[in-house]
C-alpha positions in Angstrom: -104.9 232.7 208.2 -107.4 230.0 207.5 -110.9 230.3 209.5 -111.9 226.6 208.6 -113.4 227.4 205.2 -111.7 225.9 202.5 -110.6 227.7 199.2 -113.8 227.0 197.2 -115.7 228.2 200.2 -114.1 231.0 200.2 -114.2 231.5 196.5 -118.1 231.0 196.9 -118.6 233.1 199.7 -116.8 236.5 197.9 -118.7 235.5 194.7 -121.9 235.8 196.2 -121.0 238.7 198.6 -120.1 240.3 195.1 -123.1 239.8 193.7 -124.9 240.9 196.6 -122.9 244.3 196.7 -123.6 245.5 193.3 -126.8 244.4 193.4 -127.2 246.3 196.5 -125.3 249.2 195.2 -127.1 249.4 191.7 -130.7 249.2 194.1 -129.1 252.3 195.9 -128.9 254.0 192.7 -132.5 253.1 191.5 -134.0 254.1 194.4 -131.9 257.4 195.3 -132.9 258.7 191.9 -136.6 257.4 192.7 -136.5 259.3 195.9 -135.3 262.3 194.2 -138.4 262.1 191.8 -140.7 261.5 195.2 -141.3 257.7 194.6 -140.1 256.6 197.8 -138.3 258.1 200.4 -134.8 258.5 201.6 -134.7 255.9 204.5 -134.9 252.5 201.2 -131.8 254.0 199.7 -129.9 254.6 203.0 -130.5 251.1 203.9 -129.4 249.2 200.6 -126.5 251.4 200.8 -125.8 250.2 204.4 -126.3 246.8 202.7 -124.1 247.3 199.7 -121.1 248.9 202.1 -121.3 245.7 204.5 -121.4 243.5 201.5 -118.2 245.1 200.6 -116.4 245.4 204.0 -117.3 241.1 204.5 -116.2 240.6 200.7 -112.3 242.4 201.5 -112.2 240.4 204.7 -113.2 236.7 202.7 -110.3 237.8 200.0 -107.6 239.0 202.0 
């Protein structure tokens, strides 16, 4: 089960893989609204959510 990190690595790895996902996921928001206004276009919001859904998939993986 253990993939050499210890519990506080672990612990600190899914706190910061947290804090990058809703980080990412509130800059997909931001910017998907932006986009819909005409600010930017659709390719910045398709990648933070890309960014946001990885963040997520690595942060399951570090908990379980």
């Amino acid at each position: 089960m253990s993939n050499g990190l210890t519990r506080r690595d672990r612990e600190k790895r899914a706190y910061n893989l947290g804090l990058v996902g809703a980080g990412a996921g509130v800059a997909t928001v931001v910017l998907v609204v932006l986009a819909i206004v005409g600010v930017v276009g659709f390719a910045l919001p398709v990648l933070t959510a890309v960014i946001a859904a990885l963040a997520g998939f690595a942060f399951t993986r570090t908990v379980n």
